[in-house]
C-alpha positions as CSV (number, residue, x, y, z in Angstrom):
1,X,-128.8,-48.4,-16.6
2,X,-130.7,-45.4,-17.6
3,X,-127.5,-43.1,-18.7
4,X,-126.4,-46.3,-20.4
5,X,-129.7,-46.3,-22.3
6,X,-130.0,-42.5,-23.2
7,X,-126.1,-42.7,-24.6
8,X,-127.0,-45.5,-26.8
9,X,-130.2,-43.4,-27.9
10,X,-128.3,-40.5,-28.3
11,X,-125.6,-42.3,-30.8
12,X,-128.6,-44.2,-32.7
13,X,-130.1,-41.1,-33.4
14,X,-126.8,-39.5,-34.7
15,X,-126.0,-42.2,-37.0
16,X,-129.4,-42.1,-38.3
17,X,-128.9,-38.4,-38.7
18,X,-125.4,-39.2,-40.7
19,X,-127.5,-42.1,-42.7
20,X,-130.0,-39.4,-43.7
21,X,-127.1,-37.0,-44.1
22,X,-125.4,-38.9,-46.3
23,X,-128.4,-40.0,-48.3
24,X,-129.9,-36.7,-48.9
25,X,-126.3,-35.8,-50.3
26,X,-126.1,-38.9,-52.7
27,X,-129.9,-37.9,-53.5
28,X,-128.7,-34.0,-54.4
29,X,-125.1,-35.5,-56.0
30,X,-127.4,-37.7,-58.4
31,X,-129.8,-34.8,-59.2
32,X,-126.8,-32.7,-59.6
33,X,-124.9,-34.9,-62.0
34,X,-128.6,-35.8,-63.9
35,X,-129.1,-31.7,-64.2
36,X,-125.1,-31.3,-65.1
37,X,-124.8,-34.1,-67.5
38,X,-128.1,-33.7,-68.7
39,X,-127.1,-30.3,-70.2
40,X,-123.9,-31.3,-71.4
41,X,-126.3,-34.0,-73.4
42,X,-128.0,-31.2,-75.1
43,X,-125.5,-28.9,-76.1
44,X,-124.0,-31.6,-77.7
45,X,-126.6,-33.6,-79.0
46,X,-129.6,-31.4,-79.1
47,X,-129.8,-30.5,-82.3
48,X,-130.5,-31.8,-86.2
49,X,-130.6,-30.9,-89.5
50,X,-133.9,-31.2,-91.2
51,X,-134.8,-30.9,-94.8
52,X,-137.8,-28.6,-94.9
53,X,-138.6,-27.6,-98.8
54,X,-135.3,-27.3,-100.5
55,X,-133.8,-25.6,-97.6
56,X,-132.0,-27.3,-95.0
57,X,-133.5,-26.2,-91.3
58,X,-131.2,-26.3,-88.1
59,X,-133.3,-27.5,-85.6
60,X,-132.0,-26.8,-81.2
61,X,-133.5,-27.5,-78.1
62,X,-131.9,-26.3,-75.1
63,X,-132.7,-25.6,-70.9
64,X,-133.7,-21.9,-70.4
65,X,-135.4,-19.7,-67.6
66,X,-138.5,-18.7,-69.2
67,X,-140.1,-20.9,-72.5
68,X,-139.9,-19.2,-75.4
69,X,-139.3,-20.1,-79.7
70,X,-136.7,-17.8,-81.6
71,X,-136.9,-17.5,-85.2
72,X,-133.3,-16.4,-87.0
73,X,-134.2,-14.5,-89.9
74,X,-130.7,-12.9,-90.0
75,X,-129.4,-10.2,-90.9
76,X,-132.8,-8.7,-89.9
77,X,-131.8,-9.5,-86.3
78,X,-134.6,-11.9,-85.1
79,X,-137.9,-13.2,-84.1
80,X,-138.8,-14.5,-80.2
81,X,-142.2,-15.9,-79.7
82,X,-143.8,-16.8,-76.2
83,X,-145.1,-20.1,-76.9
84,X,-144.9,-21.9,-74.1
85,X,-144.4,-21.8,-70.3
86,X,-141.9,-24.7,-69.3
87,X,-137.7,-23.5,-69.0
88,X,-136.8,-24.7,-72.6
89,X,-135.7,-23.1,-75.7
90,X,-136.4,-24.0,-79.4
91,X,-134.6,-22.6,-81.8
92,X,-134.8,-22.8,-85.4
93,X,-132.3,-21.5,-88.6
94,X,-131.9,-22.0,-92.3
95,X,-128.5,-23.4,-92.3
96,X,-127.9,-24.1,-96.7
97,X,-129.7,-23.9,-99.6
98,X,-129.8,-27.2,-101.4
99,X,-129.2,-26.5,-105.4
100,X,-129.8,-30.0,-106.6
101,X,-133.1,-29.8,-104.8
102,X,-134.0,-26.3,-105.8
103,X,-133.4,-27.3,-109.4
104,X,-135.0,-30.7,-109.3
105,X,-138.9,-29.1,-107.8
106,X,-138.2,-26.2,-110.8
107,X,-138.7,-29.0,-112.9
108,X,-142.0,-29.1,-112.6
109,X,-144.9,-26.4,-112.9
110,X,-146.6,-27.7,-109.2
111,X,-143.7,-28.4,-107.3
112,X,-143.9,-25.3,-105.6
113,X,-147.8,-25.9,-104.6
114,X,-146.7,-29.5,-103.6
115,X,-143.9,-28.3,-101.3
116,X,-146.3,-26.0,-99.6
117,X,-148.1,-28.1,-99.0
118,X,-146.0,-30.8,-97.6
119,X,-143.8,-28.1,-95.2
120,X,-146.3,-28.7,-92.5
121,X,-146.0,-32.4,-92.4
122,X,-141.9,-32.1,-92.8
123,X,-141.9,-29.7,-89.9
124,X,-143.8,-31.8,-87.6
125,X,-141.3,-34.9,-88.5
126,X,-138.9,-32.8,-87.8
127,X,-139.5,-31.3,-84.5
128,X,-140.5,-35.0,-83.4
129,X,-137.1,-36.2,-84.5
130,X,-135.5,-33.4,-82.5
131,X,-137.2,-34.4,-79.3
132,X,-136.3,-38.3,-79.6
133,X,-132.6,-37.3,-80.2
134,X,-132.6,-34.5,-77.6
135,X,-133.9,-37.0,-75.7
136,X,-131.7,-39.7,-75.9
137,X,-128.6,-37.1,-75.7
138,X,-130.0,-35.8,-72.1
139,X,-130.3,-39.3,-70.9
140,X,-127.2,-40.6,-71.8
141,X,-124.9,-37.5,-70.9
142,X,-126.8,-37.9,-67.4
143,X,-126.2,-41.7,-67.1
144,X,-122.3,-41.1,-68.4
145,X,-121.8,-38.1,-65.8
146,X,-123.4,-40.2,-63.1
147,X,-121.2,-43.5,-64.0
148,X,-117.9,-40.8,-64.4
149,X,-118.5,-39.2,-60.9
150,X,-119.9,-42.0,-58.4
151,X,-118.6,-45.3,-60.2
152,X,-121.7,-47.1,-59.4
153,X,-124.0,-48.7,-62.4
154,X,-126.7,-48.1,-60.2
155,X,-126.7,-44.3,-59.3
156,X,-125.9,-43.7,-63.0
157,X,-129.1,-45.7,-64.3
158,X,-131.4,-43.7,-61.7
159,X,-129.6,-40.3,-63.2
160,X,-131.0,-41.6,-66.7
161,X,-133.2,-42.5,-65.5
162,X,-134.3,-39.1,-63.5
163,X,-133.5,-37.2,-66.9
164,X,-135.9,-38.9,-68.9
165,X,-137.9,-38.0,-66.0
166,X,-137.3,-34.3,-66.2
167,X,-137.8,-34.2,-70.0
168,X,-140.8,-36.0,-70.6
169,X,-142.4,-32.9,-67.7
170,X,-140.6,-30.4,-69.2
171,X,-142.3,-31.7,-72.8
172,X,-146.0,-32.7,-71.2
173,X,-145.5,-28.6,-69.9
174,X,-144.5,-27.9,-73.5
175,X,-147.3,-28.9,-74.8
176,X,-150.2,-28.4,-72.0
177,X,-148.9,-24.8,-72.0
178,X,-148.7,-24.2,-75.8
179,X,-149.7,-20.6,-77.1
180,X,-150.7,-21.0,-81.1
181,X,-151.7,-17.2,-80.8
182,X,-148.1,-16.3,-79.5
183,X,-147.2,-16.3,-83.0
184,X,-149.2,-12.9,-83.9
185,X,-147.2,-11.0,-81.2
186,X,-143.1,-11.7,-81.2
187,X,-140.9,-10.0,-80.2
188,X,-138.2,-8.4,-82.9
189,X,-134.8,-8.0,-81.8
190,X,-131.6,-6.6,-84.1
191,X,-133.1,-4.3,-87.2
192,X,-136.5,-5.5,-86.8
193,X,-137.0,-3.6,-83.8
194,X,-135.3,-0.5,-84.8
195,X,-137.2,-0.4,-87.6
196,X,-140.9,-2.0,-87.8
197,X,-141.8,-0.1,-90.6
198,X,-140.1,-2.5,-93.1
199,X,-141.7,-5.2,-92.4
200,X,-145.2,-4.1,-91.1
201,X,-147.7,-4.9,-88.4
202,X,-147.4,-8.2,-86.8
203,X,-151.1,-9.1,-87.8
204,X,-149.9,-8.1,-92.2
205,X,-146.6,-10.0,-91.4
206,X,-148.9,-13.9,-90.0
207,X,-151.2,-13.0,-92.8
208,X,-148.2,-12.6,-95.6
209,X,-146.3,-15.1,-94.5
210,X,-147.4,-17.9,-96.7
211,X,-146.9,-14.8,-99.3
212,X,-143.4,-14.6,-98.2
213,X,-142.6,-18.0,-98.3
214,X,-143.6,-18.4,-101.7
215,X,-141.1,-15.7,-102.6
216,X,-138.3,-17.2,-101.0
217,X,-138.2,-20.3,-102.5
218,X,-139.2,-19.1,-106.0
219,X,-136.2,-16.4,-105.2
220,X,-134.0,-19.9,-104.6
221,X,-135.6,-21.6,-107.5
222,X,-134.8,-18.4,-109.8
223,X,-130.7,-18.6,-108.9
224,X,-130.9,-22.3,-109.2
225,X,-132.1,-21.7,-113.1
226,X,-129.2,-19.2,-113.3
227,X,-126.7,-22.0,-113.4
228,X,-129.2,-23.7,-116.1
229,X,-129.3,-20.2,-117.9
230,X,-126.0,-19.7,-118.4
231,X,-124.8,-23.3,-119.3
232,X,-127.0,-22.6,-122.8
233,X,-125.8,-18.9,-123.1
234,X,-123.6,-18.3,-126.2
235,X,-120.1,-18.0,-124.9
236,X,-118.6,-14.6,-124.7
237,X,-114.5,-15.1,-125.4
238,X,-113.0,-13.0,-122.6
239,X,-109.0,-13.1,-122.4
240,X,-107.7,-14.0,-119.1
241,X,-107.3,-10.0,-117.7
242,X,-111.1,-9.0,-118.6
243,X,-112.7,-7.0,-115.8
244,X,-115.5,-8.5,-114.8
245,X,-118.0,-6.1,-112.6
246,X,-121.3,-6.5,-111.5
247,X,-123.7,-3.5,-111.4
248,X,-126.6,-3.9,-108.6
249,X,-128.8,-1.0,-107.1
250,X,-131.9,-0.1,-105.2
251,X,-131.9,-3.0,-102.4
252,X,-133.8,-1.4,-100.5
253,X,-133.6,-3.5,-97.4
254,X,-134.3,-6.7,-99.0
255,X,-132.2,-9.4,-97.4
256,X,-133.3,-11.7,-100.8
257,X,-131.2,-9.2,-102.6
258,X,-128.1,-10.4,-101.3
259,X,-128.5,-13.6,-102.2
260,X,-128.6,-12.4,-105.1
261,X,-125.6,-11.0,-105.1
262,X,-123.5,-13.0,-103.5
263,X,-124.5,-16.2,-106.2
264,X,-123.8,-13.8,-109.3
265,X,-120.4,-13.0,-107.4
266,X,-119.4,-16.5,-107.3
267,X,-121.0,-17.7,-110.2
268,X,-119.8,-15.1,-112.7
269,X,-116.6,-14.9,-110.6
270,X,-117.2,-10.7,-110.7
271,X,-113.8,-8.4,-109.7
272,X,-115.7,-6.1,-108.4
273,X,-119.3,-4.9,-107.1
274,X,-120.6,-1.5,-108.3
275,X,-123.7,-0.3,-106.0
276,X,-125.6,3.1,-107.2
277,X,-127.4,3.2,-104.3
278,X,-130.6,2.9,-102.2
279,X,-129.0,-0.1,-99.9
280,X,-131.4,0.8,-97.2
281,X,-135.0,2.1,-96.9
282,X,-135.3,5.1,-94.5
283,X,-131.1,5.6,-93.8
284,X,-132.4,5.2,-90.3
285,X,-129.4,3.8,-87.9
286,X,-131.3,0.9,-87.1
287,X,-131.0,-0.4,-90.2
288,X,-127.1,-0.4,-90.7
289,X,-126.6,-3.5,-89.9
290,X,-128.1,-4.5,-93.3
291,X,-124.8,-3.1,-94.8
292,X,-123.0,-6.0,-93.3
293,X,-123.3,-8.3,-95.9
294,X,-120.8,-6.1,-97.7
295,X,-118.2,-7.4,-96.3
296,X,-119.0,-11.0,-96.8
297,X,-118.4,-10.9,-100.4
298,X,-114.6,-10.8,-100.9
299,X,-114.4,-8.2,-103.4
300,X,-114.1,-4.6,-103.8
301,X,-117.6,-3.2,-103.3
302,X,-118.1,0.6,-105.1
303,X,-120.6,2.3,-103.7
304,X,-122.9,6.2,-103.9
305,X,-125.3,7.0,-102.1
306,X,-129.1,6.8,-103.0
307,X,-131.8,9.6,-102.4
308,X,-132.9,6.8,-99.5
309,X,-129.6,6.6,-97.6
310,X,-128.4,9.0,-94.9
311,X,-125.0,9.9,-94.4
312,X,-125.1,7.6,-91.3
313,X,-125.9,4.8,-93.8
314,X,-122.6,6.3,-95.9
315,X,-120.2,5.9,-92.6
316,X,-121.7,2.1,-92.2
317,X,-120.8,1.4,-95.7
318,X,-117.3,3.2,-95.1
319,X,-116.6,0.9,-91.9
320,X,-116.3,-2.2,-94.3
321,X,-112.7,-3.1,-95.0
322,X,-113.5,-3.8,-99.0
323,X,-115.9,-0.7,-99.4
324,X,-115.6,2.1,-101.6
325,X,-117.2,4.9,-101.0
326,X,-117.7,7.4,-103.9
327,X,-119.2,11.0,-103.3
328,X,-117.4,13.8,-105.5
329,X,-114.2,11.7,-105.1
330,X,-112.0,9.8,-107.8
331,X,-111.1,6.2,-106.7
332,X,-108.7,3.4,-109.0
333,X,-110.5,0.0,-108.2
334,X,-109.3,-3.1,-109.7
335,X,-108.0,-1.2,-112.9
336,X,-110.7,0.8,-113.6
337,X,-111.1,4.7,-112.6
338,X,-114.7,5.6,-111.0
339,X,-115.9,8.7,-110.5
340,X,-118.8,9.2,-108.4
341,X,-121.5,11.0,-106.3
342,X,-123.8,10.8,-103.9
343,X,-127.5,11.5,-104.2
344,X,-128.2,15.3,-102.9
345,X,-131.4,14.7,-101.6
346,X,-132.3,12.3,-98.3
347,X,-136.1,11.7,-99.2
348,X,-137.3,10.3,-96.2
349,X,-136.8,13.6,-94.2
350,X,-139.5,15.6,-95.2
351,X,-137.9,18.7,-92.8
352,X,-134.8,18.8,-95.4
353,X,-135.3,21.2,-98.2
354,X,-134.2,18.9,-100.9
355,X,-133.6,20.1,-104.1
356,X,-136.1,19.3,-106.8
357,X,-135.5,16.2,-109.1
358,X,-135.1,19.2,-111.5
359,X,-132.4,20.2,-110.0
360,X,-130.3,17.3,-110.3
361,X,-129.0,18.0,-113.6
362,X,-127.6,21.6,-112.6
363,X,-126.0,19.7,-109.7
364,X,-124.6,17.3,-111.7
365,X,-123.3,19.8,-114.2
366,X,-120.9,21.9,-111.6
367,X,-119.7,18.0,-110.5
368,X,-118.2,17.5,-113.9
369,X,-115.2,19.9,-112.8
370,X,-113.8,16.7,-111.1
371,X,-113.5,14.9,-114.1
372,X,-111.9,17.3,-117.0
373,X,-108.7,16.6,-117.9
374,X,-107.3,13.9,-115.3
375,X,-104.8,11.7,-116.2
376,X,-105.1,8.8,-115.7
377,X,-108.6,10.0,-117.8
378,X,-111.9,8.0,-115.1
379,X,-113.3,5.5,-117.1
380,X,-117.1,4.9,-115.6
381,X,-119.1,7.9,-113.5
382,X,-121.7,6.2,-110.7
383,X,-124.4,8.4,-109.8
384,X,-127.9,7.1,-108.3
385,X,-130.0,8.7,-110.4
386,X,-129.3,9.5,-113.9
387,X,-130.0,13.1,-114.7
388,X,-127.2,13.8,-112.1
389,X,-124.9,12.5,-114.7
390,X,-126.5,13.8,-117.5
391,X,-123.6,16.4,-117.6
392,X,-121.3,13.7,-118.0
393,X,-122.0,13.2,-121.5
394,X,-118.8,13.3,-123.7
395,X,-116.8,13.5,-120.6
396,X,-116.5,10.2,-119.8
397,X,-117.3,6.4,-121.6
398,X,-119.7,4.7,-119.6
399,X,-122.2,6.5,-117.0
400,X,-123.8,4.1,-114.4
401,X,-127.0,4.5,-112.4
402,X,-130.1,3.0,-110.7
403,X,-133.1,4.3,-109.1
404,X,-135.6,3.1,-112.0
405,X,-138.2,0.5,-112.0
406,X,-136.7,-1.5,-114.4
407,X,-133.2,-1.7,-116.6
408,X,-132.7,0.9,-119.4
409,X,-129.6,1.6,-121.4
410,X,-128.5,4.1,-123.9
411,X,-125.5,5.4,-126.3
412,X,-125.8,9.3,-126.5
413,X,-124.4,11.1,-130.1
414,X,-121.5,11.9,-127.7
415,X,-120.8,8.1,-127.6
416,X,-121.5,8.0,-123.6
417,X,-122.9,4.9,-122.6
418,X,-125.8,4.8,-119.9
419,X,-126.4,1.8,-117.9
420,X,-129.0,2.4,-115.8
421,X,-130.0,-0.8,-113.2
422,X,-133.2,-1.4,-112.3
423,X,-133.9,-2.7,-108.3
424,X,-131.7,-5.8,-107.3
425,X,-133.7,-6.3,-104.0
426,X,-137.0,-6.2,-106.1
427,X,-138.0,-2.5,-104.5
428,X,-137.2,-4.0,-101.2
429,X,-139.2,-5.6,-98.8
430,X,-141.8,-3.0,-99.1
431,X,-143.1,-5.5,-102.2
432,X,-144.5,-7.2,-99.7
433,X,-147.3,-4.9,-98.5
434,X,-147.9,-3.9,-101.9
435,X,-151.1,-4.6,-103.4
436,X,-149.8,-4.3,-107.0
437,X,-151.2,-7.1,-109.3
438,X,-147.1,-7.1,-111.2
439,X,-144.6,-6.7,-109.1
440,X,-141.2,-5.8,-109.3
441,X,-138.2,-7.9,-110.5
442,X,-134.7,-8.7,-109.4
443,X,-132.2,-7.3,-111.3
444,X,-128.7,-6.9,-112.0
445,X,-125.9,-6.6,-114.9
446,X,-122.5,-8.2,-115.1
447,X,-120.4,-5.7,-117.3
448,X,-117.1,-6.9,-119.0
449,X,-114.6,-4.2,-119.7
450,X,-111.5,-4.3,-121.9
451,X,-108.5,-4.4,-119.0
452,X,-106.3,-2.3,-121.4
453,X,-108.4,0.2,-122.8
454,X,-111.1,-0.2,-119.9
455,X,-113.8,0.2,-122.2
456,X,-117.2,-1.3,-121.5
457,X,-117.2,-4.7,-124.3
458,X,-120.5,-6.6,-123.3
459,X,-122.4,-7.3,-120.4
460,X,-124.9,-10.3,-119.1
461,X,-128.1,-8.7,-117.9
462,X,-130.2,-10.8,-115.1
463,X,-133.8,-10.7,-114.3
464,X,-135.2,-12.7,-111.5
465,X,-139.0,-12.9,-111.0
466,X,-140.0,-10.5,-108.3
467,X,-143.1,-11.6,-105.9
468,X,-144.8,-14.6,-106.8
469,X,-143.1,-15.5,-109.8
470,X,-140.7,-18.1,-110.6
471,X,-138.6,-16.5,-113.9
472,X,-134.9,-16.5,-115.1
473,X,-133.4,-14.6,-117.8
474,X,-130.6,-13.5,-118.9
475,X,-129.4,-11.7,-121.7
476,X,-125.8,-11.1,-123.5
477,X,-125.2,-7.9,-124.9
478,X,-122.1,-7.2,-127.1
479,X,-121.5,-3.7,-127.6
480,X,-120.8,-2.0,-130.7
481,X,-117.9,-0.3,-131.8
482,X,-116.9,-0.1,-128.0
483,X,-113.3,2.0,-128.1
484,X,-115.3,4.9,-130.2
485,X,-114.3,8.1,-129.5
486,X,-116.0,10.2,-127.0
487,X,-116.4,13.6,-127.9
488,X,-117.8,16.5,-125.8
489,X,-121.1,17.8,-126.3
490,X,-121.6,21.7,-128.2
491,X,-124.5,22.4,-126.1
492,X,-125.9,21.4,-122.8
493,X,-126.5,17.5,-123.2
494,X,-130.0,16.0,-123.0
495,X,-131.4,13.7,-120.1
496,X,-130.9,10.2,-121.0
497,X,-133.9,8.7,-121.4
498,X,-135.5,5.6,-121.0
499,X,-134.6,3.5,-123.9
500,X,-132.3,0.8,-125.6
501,X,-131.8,1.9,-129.2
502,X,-131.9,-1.5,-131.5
503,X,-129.0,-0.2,-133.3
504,X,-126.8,-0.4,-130.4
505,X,-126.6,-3.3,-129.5
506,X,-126.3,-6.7,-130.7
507,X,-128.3,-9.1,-128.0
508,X,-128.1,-12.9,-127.5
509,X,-130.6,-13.9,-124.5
510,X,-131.1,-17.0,-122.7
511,X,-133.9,-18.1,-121.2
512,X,-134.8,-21.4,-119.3
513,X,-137.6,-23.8,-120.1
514,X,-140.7,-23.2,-118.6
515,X,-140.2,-19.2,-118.1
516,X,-142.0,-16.4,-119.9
517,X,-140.0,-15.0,-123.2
């Protein structure tokens, strides 16, 4: 009886071992699918699009190791921020510009104010409607994955049902564990940690940011009234072959400044891009990356070398399939010759023995060499700073140049035009630490040459409103007597200076309501 009794034990306790077997298996299988399916919910459903200012935001939620918000602010690299302790990341991204909206808060004087001071409230409607959509996206990639793998109605409603479990933890975390002060000490990743110097101290960046933000959406306001500008600006009658090139310079590292670019590209539907220089701020290699966006435009993009780029910068610039890279070197682009040279001097290496500004001239003057007597004859010289080319004078039509505060032109007695650009990333992103009551402005020229005779016709000169301001301009210039005659100088040529002679030029401007004259 006993033996009978302890077998019958024995096999009761094994099939309550299988019975908790088994249901410690379903129990890990359900957790399983909820954490599997779960995920799947996310990366498919866990983000939106919100409407924050006239910018549209991409808002993402998704599972990770250690909590943490990252900030895109590409092609500066970007922004991580340890705001939270719970194993989930938010992410956030400017995905578009909206036009119509830009244009339609430009209307008015206090729009800008007003979206201010609504960006809070349309950030926190936001995030809440990234939660509720995250949330519903877990839950029902856990309860789909549940029904897919076990069949059962029941296992995949306590798989939802666990998800919703897991989130609404993983959010009550979120926000018991939330760090407001996390914000004055990210962590900068891509240029921004190679070099800190552009941007500043973490404590000037929190307090400039509202600064900043002001900036960029009067910078998207300002391209918005380009379109405006230019539907009121008298027409210039090109013929179907006329070179269109636009002239930029000095970006000093302002990622604002190619925005700049690329919307005159596509909105004046430019041949070509002509850049004399100062693309970066210190020509250190962790600011290469800024170059990038050259190769984004689509175009041939002429280039020299600015007294703040290193010859490191140079072979970034070269590594871009539709780059051009000038220095003492004669290159055909898109019809027109270019002759050009880089800046002598690296400035930000104070060990270098640089030659004086002085010097630039003399420099210039055993350059020209390179240009006598070539056949095809070059058609435009690009130099950064001007007194490099002063020697050019007579030698060649149209001389090109940057590294000035703002735009100056002049026609020499030779009949050598000067074009010299002012600072299409508004003297770079240093205007931000800048305690200057005026500050600088965006600008940058779109030059229409003859595609026979290659001579410089007219151009469309365009000033944005630098730090603060909210201004669009731009201005036609037709060029007189534009196939005259160059003839070279009898003596050693004067600096060009800066000014626009009134008899040089006829000038038709544009300039849209509500912005200064």
């Amino acid at each position: 009886m006993r033996p009978r009794l302890a077998e019958a034990g024995r096999a009761a306790a094994t099939r309550f071992g299988r019975v908790r077997r088994g249901r410690t298996w379903r129990f890990g299988a359900v957790v399983v699918a909820t954490l599997l399916g779960g995920w799947l919910g996310l990366a498919l459903g866990g983000q939106i699009v919100a409407p924050i200012g006239p910018a549209d935001v991409e808002f993402s939620v998704s599972p990770a190791w250690d909590g943490r918000t990252v900030v895109d602010v590409s092609p500066l690299g970007r922004l991580e921020f340890d705001t939270h302790s719970a194993p989930v990341s938010f992410r956030a991204s400017i995905s578009e510009i909206r036009l119509s909206a830009a244009e339609e808060m430009f209307q008015n004087p206090d729009a800008i104010n007003r979206m201010a001071e609504s960006i809070g409230d349309e950030l926190r409607a936001g995030v809440i409607r990234l939660f509720a959509q995250a949330a519903v996206a877990a839950v029902a990639g856990a309860g789909i994955t549940a029904l897919l793998v076990f069949r059962d109605w029941r296992r995949a409603g306590v798989s939802a049902a666990t998800a919703l479990l897991v989130l609404a933890c993983t959010g009550g975390v979120s926000a018991a564990t939330f760090n407001p002060a996390a914000i004055a000490e990210p962590r900068y990743t891509g240029l921004l940690a190679g070099a800190p110097q552009v941007v500043g101290s973490a404590e000037s960046a929190v307090s400039r940011f509202s600064r900043y933000r002001q900036q960029l959406a009067s910078l998207v306001g300002n391209v918005s009234q380009l379109y405006e500008a230019t539907s009121a600006l008298p027409e210039y009658a090109t013929e179907a072959d006329t070179i269109r090139v636009l002239h930029v310079s000095d970006l000093h590292l302002n990622p604002a400044g190619w925005n700049v670019v690329r919307s005159l590209r596509e909105q004046f539907q430019v041949d070509l891009v002509v850049d004399s220089g100062d693309i970066t701020d210190r020509g250190s290699a962790a600011e290469d990356v800024f170059v990038d966006d050259i190769g984004s435009l689509d175009v041939p993009y002429v280039w020299v070398r600015g007294n703040h780029d290193s010859m490191g910068t140079q072979r970034a610039v070269e590594e871009q399939d539709n780059a051009v890279v000038l220095d003492d070197t004669v290159e055909e682009v898109g019809g027109v010759v270019f002759y050009g040279a880089g800046d002598p001097r690296f400035t930000p290496d104070r060990t270098l023995d640089n030659p004086a500004r002085g010097e630039l001239a003399g420099i210039g003057a055993e350059q020209v060499a390179a240009v006598e007597d070539r056949d095809p004859p070059v058609d435009v010289a690009v130099f950064h700073d001007p007194l490099q080319g002063q020697a050019f004078s007579g030698r060649v039509p149209l001389v090109l140049a940057g590294n000035a505060e703002s735009r100056w032109t002049e026609v020499q007695d030779t009949g050598t035009r000067y074009v010299v650009q002012g600072s299409t990333g508004g003297a770079g992103l240093r205007a931000l630490d800048s305690d200057a009551e005026e500050s600088t402005p965006y600008q940058a020229s779109v030059l229409y040459f003859d595609a026979e005779s290659k001579r410089l016709q007219a151009r469309d000169d365009v000033t944005l409103g630098g730090l603060g301001l909210s201004s669009a301009q731009i201005e036609r210039h037709i060029a007189e007597n534009p196939d005259r005659d160059i003839t070279p100088p009898t003596a050693t040529p004067e600096a060009p200076t800066p000014s626009t002679p009134a008899s040089a030029e006829a000038t038709s401007g544009s300039t849209p309501p509500g912005s200064p004259e």
